[in-house]
Backbone bond lengths (Angstrom), bond angles and torsions (degrees), N, CA, C in turn:
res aa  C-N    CA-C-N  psi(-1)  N-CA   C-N-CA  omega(-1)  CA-C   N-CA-C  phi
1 X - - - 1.448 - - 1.525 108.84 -
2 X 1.820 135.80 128.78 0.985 149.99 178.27 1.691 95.35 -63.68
3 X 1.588 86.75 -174.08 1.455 117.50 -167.04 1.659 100.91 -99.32
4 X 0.862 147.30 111.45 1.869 132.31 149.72 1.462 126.11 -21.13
5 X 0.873 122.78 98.55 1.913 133.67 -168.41 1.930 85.68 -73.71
6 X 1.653 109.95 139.95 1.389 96.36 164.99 1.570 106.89 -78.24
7 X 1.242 135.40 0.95 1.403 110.30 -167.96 1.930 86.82 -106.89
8 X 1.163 126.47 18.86 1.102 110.57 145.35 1.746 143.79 -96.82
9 X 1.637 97.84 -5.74 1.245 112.63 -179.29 1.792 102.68 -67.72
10 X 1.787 94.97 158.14 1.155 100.76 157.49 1.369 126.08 -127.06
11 X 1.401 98.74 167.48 1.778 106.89 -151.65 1.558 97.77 -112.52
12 X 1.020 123.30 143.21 1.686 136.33 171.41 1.708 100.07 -99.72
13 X 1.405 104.15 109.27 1.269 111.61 -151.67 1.752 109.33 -78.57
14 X 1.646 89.83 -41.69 1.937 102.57 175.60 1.687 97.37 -71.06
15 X 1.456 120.58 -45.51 1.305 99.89 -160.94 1.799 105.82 -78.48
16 X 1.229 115.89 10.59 1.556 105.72 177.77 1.432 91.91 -117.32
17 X 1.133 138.92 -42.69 1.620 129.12 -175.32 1.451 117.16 -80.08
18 X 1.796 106.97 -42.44 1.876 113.46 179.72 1.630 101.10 124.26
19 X 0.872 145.17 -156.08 1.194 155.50 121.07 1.820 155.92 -59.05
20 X 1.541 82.48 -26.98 1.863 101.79 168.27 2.110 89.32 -134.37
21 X 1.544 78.59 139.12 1.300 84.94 167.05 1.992 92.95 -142.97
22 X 2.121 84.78 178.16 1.776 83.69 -172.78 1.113 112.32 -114.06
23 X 1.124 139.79 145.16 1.628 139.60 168.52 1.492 118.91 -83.99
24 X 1.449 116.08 118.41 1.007 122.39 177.53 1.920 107.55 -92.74
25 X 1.177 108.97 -25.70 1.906 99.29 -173.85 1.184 88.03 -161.80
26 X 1.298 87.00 161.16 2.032 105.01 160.13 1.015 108.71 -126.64
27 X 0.940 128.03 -175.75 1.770 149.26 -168.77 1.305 112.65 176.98
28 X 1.403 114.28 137.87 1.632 131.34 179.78 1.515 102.57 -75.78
29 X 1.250 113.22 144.63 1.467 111.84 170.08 1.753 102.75 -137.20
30 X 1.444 103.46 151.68 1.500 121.64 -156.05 1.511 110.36 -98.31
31 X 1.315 135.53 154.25 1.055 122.22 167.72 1.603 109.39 -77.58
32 X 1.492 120.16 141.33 1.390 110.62 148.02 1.699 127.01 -83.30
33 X 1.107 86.30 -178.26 2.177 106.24 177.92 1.427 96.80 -160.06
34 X 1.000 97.55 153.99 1.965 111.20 -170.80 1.749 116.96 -22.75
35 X 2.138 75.26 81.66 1.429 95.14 174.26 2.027 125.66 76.64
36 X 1.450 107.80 -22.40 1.382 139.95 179.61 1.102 121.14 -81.04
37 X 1.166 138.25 91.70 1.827 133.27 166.19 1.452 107.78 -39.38
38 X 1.329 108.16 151.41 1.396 115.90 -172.95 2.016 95.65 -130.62
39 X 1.315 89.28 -168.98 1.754 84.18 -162.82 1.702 87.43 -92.11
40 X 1.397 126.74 -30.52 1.622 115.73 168.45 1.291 139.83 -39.56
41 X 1.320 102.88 98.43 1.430 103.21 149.74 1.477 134.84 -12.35
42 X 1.500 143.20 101.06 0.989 142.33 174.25 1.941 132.05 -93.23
43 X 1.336 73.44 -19.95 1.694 103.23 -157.34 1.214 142.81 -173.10
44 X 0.941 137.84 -165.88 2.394 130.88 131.96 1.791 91.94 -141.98
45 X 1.306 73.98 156.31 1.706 110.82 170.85 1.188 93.70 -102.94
46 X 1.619 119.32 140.11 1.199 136.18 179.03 1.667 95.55 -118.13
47 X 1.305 128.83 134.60 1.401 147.35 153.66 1.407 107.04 -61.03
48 X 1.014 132.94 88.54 1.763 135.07 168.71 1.624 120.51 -72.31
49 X 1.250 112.57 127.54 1.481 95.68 161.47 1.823 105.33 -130.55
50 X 1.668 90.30 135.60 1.333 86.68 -165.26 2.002 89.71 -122.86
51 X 1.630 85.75 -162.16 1.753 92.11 -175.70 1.722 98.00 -71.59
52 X 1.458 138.23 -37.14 1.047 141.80 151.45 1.598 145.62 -38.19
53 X 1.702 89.80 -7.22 1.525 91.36 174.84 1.999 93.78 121.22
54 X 1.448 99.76 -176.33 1.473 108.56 158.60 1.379 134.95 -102.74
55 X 1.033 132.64 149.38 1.444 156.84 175.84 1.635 148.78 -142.74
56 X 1.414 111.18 136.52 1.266 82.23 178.53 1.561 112.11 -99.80
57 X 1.236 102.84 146.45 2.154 104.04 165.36 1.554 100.85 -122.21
58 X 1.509 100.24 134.26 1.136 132.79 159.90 1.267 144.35 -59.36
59 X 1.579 136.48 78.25 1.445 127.22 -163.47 1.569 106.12 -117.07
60 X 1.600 92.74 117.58 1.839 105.68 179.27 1.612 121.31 -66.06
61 X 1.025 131.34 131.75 1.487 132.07 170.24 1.906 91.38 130.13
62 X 1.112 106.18 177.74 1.583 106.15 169.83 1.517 128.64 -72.60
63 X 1.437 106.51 156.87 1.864 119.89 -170.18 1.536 88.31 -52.54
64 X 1.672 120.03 149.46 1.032 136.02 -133.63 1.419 106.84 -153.75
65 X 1.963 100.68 -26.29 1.299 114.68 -176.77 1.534 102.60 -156.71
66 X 1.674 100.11 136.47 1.768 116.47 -177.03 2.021 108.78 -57.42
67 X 0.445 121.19 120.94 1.564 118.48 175.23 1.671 99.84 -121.73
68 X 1.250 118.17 130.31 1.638 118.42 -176.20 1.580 101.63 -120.18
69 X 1.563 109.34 -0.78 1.517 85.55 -172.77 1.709 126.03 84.40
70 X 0.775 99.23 -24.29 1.809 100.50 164.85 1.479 130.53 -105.51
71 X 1.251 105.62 -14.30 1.979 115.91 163.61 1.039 96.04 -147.05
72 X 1.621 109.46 158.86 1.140 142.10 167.24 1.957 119.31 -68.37
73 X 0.708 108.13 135.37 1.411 117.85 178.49 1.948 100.14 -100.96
74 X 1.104 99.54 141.14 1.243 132.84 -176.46 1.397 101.46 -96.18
75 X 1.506 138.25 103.08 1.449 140.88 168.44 1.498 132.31 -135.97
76 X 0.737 121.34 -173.22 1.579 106.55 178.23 1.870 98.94 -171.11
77 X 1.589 109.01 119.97 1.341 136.64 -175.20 1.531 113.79 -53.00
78 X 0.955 121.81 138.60 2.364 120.19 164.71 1.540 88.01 -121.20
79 X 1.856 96.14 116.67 1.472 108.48 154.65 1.760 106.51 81.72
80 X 1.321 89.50 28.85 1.834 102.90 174.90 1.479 106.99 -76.46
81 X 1.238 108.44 123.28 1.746 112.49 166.96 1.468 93.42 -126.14
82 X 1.227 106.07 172.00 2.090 132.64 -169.43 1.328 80.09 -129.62
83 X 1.529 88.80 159.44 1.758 110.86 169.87 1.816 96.87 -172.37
84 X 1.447 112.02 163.12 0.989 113.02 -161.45 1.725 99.18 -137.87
85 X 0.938 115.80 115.05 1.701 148.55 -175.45 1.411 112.93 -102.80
86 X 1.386 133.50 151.50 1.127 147.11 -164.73 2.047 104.54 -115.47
87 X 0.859 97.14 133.86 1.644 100.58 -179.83 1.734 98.18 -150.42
88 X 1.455 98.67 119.09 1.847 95.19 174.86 1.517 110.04 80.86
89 X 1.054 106.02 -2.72 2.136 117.87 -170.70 1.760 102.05 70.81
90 X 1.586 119.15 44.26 0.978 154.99 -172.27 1.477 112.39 -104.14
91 X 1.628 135.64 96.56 1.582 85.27 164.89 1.727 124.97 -92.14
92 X 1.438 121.05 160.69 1.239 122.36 -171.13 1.673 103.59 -115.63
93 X 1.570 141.07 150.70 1.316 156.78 -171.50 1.415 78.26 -107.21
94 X 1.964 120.93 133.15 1.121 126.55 135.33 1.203 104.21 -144.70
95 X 1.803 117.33 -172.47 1.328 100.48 -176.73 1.721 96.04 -150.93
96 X 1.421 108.42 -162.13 1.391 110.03 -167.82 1.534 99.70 -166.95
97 X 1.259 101.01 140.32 1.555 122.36 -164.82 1.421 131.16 -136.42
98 X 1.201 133.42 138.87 1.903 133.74 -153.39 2.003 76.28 -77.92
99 X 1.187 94.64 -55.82 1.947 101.23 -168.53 1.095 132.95 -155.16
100 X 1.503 155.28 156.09 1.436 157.19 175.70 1.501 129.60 -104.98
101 X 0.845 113.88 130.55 2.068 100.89 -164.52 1.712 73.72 -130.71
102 X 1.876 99.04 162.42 1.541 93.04 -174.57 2.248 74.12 -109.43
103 X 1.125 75.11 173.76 1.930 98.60 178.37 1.588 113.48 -134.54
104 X 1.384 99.75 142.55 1.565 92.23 174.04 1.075 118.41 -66.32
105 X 1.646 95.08 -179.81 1.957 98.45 -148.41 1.786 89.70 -66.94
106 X 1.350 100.99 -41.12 1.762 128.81 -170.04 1.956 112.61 -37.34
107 X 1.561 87.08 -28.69 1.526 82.66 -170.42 2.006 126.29 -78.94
């Protein structure tokens, strides 16, 4: 019997983040081609901060929501999964998402 790789575990995405989380930034993200960023648009990475700490999640198609950088946005993910990647021989928690709707603060 092998070892458990962490980038094979899986993550319970509401029960480790919650249900509303906040956005601190966005950022555009590019398509690649063999290994190479290209000038396409793919997406944005959203900066999350949740009860768990920060993160970024990933939602493909265009920004969806204004983020200015001075408050947090109140949102909540459809079809959010985590996965865990190595950066620096580091591992890092991010995640990836169908889409983001923001929610009131109330909910």
């Amino acid at each position: 019997m092998g070892n458990i790789e962490l980038t094979d575990l899986a993550i319970d995405a509401a029960a480790t983040l919650g249900d509303v989380v906040y956005i601190k930034a966005a950022f555009p993200t590019v398509k690649y081609e063999n290994g190479t960023p290209t000038s396409n648009r793919d997406g944005t990475r959203y900066r999350v901060m949740s009860r768990a700490g920060a993160i970024n999640v990933k939602v493909p198609g265009p920004q969806t929501l204004d983020v200015d950088g001075t408050q947090l946005v109140p949102v909540s993910f459809e079809g959010l999964s985590l996965y865990i990647y190595f950066r620096d021989g580091k591992p890092v928690v991010a995640g990836k998402a169908k889409t983001v709707k923001a929610v009131d603060k109330g909910s």
